[in-house]
ZASE-839045 format. One record per atom (N, C-alpha, C): residue number from 1; atom name; x, y, z. Coordinates in Angstrom, 2 decimals. Each point is the difference from the previous one (the first is absolute). Layout:
N
(dofi NUM, CA, (X, Y, Z)) ...
//
This chain:
171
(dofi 1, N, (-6.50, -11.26, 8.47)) (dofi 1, CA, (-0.51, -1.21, 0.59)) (dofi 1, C, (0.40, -0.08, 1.46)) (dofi 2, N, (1.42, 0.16, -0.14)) (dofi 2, CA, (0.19, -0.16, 1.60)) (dofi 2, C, (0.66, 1.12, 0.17)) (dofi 3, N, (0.25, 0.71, 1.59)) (dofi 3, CA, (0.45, 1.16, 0.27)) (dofi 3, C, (1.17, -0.37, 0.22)) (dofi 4, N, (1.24, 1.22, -0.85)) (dofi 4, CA, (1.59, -0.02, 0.07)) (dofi 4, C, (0.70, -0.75, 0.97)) (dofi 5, N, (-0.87, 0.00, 1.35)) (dofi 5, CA, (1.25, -0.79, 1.02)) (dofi 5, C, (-0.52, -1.28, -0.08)) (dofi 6, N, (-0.59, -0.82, -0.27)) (dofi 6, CA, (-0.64, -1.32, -0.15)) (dofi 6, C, (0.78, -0.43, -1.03)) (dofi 7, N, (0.68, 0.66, -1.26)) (dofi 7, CA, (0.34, -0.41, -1.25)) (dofi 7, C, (1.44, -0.20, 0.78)) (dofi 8, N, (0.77, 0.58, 0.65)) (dofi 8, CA, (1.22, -0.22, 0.89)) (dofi 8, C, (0.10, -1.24, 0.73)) (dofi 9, N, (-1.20, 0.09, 0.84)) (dofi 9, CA, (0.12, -1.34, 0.83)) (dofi 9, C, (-0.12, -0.95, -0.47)) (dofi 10, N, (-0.92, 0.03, -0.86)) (dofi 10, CA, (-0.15, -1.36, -1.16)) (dofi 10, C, (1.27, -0.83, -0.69)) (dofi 11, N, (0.65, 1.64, -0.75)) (dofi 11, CA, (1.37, -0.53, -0.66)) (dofi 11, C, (1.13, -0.23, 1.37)) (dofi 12, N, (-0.35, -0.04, 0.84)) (dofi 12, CA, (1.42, -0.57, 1.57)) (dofi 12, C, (-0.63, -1.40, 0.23)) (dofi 13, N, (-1.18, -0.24, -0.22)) (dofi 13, CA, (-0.79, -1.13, 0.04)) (dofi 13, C, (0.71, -0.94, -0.49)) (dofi 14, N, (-0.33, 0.40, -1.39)) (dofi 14, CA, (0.53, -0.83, -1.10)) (dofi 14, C, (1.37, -0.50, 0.49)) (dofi 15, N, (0.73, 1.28, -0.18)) (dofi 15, CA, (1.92, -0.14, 0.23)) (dofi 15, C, (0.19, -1.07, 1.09)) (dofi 16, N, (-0.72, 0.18, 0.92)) (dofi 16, CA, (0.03, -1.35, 1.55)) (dofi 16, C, (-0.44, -1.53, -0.58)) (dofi 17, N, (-0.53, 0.44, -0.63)) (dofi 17, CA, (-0.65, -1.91, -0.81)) (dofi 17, C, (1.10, -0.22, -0.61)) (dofi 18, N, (0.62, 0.58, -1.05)) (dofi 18, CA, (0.97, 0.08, -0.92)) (dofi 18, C, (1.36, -0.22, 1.14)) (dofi 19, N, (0.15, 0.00, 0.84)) (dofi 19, CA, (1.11, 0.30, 0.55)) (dofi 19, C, (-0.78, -1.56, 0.94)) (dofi 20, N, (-0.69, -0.20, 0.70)) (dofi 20, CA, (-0.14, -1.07, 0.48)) (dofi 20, C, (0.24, -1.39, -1.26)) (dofi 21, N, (-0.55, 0.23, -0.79)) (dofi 21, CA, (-0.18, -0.65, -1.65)) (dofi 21, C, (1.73, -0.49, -0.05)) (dofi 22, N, (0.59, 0.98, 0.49)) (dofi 22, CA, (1.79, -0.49, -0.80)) (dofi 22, C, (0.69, -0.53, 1.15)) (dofi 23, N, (-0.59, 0.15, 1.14)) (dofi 23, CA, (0.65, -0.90, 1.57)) (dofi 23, C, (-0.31, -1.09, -0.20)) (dofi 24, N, (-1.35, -0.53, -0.60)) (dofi 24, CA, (-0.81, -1.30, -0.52)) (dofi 24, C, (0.73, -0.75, -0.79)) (dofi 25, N, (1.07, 0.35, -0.73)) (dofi 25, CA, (0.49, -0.32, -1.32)) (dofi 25, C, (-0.88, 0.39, -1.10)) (dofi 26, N, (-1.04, 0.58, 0.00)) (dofi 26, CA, (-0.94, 0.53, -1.53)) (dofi 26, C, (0.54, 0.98, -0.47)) (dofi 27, N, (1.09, -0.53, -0.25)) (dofi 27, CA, (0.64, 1.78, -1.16)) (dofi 27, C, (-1.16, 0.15, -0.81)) (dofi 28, N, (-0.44, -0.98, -1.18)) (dofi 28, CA, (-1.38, 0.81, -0.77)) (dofi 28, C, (-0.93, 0.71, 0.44)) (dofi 29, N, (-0.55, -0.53, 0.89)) (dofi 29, CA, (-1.01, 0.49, 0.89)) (dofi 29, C, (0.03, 1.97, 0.53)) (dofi 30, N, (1.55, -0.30, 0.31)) (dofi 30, CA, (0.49, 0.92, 0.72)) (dofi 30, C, (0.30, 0.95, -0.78)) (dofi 31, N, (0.38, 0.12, -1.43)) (dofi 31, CA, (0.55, 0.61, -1.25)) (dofi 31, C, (-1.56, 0.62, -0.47)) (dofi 32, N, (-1.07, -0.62, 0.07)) (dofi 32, CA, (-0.83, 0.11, -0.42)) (dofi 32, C, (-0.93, 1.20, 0.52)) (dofi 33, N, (0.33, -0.59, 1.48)) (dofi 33, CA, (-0.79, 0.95, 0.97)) (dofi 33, C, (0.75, 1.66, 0.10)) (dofi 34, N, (1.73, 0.11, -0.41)) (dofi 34, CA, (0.10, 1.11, 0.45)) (dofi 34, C, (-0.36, 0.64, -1.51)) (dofi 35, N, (-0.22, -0.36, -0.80)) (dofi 35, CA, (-0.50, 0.86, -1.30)) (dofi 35, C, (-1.30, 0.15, 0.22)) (dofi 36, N, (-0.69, -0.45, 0.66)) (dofi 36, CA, (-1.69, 0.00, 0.37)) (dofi 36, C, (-0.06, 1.07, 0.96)) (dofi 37, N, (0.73, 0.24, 0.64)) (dofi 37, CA, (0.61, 1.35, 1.00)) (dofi 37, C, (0.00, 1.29, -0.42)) (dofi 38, N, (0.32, -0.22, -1.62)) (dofi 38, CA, (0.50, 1.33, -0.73)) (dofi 38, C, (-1.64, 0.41, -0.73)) (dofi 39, N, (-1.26, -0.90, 0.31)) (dofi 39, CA, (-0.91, 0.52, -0.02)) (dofi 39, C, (-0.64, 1.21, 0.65)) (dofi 40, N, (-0.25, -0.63, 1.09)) (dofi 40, CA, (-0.88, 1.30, 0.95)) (dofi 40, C, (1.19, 1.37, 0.18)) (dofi 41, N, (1.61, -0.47, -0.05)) (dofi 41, CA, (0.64, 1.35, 0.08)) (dofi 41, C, (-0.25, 1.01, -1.55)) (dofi 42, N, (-0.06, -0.58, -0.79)) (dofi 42, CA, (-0.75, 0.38, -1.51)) (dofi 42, C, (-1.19, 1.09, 0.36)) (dofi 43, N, (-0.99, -1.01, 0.29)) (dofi 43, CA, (-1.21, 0.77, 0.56)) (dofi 43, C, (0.12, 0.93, 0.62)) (dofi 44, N, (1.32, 0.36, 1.02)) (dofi 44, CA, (-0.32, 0.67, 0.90)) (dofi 44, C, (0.75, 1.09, -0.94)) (dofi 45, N, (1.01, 0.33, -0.58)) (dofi 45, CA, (0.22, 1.22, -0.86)) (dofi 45, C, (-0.87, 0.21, -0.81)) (dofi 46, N, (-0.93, -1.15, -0.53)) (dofi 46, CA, (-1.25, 0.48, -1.18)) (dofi 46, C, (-0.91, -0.62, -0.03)) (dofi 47, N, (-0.99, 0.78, 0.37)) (dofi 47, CA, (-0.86, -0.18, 0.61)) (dofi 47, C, (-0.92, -1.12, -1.01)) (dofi 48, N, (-0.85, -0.99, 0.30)) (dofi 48, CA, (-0.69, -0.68, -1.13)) (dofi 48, C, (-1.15, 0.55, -0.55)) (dofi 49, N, (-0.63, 0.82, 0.57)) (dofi 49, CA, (-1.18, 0.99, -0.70)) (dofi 49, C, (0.40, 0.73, -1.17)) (dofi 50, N, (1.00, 1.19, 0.77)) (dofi 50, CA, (0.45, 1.02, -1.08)) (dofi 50, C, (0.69, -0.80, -0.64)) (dofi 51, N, (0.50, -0.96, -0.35)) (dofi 51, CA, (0.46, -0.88, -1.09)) (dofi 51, C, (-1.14, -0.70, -0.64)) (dofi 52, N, (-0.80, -0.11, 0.21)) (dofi 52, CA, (-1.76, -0.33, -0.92)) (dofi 52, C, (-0.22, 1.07, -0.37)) (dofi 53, N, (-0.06, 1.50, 0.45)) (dofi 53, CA, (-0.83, 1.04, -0.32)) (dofi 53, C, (1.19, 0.37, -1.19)) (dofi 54, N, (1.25, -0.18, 0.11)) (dofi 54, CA, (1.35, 0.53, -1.07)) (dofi 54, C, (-0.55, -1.10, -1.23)) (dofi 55, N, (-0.20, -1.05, 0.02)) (dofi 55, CA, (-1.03, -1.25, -0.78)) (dofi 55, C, (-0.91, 0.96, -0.94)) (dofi 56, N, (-1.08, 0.39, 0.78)) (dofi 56, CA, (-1.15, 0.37, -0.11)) (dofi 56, C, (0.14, 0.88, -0.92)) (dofi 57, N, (0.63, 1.05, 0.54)) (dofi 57, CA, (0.34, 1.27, -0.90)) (dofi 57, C, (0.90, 0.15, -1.44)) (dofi 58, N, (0.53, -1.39, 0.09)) (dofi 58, CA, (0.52, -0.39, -1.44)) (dofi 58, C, (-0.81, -0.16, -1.32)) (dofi 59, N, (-0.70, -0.47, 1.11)) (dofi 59, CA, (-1.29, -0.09, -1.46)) (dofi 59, C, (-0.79, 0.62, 0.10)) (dofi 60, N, (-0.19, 1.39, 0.50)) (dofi 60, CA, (-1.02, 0.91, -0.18)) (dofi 60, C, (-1.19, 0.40, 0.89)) (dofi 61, N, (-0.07, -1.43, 1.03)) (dofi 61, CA, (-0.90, -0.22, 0.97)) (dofi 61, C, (-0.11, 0.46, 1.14)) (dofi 62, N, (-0.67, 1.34, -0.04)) (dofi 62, CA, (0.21, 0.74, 1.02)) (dofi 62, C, (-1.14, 0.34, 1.32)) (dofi 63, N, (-1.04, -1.50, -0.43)) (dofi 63, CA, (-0.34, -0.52, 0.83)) (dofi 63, C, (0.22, -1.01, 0.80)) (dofi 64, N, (0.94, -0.84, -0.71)) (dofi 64, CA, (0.34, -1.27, 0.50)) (dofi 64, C, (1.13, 0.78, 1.12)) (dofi 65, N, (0.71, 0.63, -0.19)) (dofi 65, CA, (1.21, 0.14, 0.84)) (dofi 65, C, (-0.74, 1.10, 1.28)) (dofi 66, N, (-1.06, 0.81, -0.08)) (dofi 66, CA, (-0.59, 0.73, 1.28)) (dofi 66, C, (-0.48, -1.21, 0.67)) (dofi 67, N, (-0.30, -0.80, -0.78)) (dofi 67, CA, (-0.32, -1.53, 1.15)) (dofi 67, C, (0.91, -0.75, 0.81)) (dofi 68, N, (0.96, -0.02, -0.69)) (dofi 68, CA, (1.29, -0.51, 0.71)) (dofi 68, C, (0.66, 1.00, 1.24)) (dofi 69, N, (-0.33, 1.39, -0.40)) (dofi 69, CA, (0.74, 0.90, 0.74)) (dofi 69, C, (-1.03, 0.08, 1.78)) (dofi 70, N, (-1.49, -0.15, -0.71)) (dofi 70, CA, (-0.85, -0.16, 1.29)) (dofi 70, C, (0.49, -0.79, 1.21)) (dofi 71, N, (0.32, -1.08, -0.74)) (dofi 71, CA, (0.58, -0.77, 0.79)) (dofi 71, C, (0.90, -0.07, 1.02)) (dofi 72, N, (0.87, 0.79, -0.11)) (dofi 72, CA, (1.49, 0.70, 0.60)) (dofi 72, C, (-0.82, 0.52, 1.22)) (dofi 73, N, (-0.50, -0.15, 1.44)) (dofi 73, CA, (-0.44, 0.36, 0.74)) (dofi 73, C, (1.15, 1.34, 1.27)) (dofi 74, N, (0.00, 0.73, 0.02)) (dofi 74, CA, (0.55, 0.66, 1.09)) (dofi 74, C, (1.42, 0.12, -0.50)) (dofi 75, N, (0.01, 0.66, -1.39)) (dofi 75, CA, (1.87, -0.22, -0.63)) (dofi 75, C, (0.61, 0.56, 0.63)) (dofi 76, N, (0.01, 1.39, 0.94)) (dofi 76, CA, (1.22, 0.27, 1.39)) (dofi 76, C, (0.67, -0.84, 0.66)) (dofi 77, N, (-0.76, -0.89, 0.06)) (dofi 77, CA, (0.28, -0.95, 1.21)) (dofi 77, C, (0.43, -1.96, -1.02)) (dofi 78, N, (-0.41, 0.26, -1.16)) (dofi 78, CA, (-0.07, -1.51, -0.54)) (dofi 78, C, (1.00, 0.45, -0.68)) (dofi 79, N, (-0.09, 0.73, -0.72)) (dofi 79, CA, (1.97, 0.20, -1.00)) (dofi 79, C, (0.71, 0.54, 0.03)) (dofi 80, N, (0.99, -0.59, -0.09)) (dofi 80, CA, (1.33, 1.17, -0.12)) (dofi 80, C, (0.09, 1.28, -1.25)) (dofi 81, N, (0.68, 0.82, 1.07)) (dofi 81, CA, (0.35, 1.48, -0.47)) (dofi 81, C, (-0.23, 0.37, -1.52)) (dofi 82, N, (0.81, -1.04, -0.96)) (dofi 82, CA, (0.03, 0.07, -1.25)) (dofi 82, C, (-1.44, -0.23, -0.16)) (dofi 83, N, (-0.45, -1.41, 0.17)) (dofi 83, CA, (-0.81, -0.53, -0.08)) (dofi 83, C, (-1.21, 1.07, -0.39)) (dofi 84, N, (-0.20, 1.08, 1.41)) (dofi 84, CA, (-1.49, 1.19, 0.18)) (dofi 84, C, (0.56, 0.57, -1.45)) (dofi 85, N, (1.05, 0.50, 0.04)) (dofi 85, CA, (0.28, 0.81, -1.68)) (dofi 85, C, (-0.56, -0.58, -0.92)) (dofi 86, N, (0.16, -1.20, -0.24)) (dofi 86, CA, (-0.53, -0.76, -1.20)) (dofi 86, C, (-1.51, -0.55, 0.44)) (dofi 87, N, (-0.52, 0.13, 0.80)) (dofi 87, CA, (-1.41, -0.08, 0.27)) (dofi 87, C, (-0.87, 1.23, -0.34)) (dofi 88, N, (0.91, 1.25, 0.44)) (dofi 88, CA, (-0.83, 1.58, -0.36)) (dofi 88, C, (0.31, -0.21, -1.37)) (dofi 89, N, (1.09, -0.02, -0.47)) (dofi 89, CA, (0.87, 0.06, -1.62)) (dofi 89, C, (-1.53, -0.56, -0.39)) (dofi 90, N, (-0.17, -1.48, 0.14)) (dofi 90, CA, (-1.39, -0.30, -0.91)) (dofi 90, C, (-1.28, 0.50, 0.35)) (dofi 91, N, (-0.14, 0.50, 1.09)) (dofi 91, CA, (-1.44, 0.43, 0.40)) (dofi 91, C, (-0.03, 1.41, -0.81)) (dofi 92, N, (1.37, 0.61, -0.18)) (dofi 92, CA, (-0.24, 1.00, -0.76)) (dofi 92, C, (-0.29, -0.16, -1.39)) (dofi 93, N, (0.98, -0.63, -0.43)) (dofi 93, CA, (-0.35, -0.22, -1.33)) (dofi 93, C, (-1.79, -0.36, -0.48)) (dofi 94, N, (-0.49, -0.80, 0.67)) (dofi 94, CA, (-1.11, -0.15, 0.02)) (dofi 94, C, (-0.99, 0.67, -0.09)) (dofi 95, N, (0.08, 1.22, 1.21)) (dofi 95, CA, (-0.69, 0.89, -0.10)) (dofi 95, C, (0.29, 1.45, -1.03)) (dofi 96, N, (1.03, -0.15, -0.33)) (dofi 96, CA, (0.25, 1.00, -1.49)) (dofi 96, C, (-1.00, -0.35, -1.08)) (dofi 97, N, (-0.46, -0.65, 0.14)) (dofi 97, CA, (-0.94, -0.18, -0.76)) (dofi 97, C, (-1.69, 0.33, -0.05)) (dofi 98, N, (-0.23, 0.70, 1.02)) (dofi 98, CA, (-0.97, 0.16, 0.91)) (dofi 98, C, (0.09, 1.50, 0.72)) (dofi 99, N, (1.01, -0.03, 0.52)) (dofi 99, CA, (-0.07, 0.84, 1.73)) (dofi 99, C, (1.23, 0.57, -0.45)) (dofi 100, N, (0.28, 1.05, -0.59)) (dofi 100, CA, (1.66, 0.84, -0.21)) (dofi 100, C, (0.29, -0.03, 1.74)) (dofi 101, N, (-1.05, 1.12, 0.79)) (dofi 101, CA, (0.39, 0.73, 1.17)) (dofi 101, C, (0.65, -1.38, 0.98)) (dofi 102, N, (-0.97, -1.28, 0.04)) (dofi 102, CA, (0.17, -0.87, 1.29)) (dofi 102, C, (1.32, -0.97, -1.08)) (dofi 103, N, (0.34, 0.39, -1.15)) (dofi 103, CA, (1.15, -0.81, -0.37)) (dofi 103, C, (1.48, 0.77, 0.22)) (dofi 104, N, (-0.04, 1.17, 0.01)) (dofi 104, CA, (0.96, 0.56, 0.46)) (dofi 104, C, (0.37, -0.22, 1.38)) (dofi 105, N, (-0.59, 0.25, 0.93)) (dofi 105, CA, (0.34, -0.34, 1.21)) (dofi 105, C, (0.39, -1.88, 0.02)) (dofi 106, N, (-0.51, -1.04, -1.01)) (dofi 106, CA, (0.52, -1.20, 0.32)) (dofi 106, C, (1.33, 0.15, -0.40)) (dofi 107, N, (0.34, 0.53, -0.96)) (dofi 107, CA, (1.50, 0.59, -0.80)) (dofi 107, C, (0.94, 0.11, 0.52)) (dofi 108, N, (-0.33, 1.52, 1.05)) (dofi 108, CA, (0.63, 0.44, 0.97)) (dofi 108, C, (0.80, -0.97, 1.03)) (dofi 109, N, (-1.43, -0.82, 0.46)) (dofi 109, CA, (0.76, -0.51, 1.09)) (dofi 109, C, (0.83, -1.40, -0.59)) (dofi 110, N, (-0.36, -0.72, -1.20)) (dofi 110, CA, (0.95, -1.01, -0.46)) (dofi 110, C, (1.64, 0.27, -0.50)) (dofi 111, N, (0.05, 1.80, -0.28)) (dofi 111, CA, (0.93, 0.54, 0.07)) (dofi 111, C, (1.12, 0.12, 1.01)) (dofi 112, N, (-0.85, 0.22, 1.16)) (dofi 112, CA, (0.45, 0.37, 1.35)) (dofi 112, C, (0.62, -1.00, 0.44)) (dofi 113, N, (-0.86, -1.30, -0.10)) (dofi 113, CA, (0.23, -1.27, 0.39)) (dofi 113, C, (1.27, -0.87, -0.42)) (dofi 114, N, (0.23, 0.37, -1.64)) (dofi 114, CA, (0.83, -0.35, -0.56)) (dofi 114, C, (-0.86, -1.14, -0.68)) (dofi 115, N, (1.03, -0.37, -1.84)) (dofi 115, CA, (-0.31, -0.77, -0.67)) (dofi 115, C, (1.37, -0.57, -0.36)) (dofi 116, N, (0.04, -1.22, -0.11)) (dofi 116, CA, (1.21, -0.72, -0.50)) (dofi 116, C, (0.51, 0.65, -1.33)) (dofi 117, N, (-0.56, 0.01, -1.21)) (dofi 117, CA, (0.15, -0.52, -1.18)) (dofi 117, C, (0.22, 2.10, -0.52)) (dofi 118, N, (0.69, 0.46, -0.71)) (dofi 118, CA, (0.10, 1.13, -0.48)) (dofi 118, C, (-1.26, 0.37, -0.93)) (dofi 119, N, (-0.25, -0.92, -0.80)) (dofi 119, CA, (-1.38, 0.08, -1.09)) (dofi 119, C, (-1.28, 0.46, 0.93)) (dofi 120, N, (0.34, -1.03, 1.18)) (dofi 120, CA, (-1.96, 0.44, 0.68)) (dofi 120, C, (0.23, 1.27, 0.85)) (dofi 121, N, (1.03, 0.03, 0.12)) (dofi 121, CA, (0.08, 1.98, 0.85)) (dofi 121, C, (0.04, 1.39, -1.19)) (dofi 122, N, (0.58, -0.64, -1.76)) (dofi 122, CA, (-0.35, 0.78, -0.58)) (dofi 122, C, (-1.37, 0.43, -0.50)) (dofi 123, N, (-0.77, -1.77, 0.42)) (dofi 123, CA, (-1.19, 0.43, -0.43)) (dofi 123, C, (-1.33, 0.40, 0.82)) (dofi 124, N, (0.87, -0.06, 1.81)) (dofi 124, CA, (-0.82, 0.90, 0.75)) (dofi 124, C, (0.37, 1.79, -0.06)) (dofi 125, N, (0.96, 0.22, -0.76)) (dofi 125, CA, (0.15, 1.36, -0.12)) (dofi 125, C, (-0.81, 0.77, -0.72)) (dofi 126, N, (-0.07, -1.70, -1.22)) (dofi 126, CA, (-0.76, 1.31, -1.51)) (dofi 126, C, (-1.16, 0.11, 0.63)) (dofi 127, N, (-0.41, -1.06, 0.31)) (dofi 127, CA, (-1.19, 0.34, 0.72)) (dofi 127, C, (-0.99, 0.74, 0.85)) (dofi 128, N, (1.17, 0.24, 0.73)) (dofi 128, CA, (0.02, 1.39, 0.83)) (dofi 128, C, (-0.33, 1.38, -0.63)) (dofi 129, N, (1.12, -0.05, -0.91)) (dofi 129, CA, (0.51, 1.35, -0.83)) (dofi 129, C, (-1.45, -0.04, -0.66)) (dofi 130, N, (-0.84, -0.79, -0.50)) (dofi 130, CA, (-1.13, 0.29, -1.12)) (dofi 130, C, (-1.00, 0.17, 0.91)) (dofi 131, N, (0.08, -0.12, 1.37)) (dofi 131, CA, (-1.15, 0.23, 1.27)) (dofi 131, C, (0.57, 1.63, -0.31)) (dofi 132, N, (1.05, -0.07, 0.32)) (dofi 132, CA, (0.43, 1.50, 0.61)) (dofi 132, C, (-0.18, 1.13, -1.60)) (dofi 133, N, (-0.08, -0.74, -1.09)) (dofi 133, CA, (-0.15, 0.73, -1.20)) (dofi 133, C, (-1.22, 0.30, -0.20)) (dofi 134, N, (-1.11, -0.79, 0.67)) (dofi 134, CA, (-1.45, 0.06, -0.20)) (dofi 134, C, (-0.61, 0.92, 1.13)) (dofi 135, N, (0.94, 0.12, 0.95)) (dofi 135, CA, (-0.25, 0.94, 1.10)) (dofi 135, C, (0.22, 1.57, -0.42)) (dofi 136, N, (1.43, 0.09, -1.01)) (dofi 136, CA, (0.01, 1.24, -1.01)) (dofi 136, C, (1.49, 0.23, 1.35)) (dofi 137, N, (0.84, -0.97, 0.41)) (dofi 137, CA, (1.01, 0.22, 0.74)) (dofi 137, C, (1.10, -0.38, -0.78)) (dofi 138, N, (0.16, 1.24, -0.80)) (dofi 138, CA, (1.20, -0.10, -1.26)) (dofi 138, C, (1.23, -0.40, 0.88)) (dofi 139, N, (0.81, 0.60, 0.47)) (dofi 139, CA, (1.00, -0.10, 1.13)) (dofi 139, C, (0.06, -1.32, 0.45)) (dofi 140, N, (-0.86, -0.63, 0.90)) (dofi 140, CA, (0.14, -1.14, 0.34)) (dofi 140, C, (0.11, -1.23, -1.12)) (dofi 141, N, (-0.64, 0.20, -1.29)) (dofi 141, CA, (-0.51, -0.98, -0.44)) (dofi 141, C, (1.51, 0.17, -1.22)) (dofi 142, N, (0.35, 0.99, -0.05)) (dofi 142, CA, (1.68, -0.06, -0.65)) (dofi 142, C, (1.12, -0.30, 0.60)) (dofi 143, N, (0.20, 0.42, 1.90)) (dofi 143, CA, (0.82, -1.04, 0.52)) (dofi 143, C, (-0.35, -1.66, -0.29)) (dofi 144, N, (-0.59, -0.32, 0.10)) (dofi 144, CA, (-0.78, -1.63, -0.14)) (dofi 144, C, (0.17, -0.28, -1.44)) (dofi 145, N, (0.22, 0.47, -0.74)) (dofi 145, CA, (0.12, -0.38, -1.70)) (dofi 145, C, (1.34, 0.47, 0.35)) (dofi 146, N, (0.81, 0.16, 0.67)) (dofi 146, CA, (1.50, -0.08, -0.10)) (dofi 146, C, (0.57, -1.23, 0.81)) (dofi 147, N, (-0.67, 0.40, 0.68)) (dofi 147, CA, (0.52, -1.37, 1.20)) (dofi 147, C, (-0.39, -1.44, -1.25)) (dofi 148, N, (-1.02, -0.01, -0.45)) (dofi 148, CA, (-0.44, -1.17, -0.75)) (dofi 148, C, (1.42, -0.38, -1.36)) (dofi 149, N, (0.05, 0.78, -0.31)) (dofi 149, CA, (1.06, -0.15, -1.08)) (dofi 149, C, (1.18, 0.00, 0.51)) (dofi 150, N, (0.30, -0.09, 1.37)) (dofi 150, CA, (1.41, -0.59, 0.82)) (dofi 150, C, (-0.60, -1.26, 0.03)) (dofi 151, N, (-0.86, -0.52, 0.45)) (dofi 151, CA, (-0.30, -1.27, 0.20)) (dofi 151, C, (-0.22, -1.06, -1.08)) (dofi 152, N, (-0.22, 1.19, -0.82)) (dofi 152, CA, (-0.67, -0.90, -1.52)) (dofi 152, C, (1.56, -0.75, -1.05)) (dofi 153, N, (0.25, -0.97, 0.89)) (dofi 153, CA, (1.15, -0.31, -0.70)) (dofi 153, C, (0.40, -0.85, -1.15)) (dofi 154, N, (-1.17, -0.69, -0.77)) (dofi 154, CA, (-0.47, -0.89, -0.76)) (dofi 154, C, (-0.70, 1.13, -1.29)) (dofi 155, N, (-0.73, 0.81, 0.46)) (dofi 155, CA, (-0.25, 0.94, -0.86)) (dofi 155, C, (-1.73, -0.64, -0.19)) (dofi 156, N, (-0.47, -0.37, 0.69)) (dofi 156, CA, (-1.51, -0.57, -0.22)) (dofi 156, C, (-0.53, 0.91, 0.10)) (dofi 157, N, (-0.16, 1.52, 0.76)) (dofi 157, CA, (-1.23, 0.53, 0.23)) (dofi 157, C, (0.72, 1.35, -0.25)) (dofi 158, N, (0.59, -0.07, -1.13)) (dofi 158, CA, (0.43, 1.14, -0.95)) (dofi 158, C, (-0.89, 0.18, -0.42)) (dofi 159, N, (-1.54, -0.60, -0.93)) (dofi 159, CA, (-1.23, 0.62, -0.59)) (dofi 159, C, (-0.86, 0.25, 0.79)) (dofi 160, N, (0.17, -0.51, 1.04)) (dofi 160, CA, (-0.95, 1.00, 1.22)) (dofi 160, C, (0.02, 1.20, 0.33)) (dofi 161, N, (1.58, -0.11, 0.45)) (dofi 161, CA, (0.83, 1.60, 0.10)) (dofi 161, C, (-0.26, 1.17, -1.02)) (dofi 162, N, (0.49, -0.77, -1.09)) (dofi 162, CA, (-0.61, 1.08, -1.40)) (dofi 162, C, (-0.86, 0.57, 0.24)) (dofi 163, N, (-1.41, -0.89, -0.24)) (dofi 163, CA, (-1.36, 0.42, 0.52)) (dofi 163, C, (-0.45, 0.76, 0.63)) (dofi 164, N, (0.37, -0.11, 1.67)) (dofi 164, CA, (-0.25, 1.03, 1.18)) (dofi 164, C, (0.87, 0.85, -0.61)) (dofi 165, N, (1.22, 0.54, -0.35)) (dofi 165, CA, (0.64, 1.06, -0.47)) (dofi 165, C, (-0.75, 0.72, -0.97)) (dofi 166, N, (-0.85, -0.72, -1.16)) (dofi 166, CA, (-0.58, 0.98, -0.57)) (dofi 166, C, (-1.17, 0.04, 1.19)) (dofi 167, N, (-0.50, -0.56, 0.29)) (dofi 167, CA, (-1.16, 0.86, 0.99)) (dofi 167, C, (-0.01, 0.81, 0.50)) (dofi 168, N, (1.35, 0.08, 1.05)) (dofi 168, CA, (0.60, 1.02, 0.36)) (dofi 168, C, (-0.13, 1.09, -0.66)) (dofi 169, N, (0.51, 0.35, -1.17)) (dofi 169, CA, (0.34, 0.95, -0.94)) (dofi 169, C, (-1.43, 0.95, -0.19)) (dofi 170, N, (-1.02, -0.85, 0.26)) (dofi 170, CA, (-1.44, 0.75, -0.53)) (dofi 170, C, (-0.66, 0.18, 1.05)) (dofi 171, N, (0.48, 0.00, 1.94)) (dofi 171, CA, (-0.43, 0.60, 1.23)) (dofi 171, C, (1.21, 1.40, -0.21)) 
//
């Protein structure tokens, strides 16, 4: 909605009302406003789109969330660092469904970029690894099913792993 440095000035905005608010005597006012502060700095670590399109994709809707992602105009420049990771992270995912070749490269670079969470970097790996298994790039696609099972620390995408392992087995 709004670009990263606007979500800053906004929340110093706020903090100056809030801080004028308690010279006034309006402690409520003023209490009120600096938690209203902790909005747009919110926004600005996460983003409100890719938090609709993370929505979207919960329930399967993997049109609703390319709509939300449209939206995100010029993400170099509108989000932070993490932020592009988890913007490619879903543009890839998306297109795994569709486009192996142009989803690997979104992969790549949400990799590059970095992802917060250990689960969504294991599951830009498998991802990878089953690009790179469909490519017939045994090597690559078995570093990446190793790296995944360092990451896989919950044990969720142990029947995935299985899976591509037997696939593996029959290239």
């Amino acid at each position: 909605m709004f670009h990263k440095n606007i979500k800053l000035v906004l929340a110093l905005l706020i903090v100056a009302t809030a801080v004028w608010q308690f010279t006034e005597s309006n402690i409520g006012n003023g209490i009120f406003l600096i938690f209203l502060s902790l909005v747009p700095v919110f926004l600005y670590y996460k983003n409100e789109f890719i938090l609709l399109a993370f929505l979207q994709l919960r329930k399967q809707n993997f049109e609703g969330a390319k709509k939300w992602l449209i939206k995100i105009k010029n993400p170099e420049t509108a989000l932070v660092r993490k932020q592009q990771g988890y913007y490619n992270y879903l543009q890839g995912l998306m297109l795994s469904q569709t486009n192996l070749i142009q989803a690997e490269k979104y992969f790549k670079k949400a990799i590059e970029l970095g992802l917060n969470m250990d689960m969504d970097l294991a599951v830009a790996k498998l991802n990878l690894a089953g690009v790179a298994l469909s490519r017939r790039r045994k090597l690559e696609a078995t570093n990446l099913m190793n790296e995944v099972k360092k990451l896989d620390k919950q044990g969720m995408l142990k029947d995935q792993i299985k899976l591509m392992k037997d696939q593996m087995k029959k290239i």
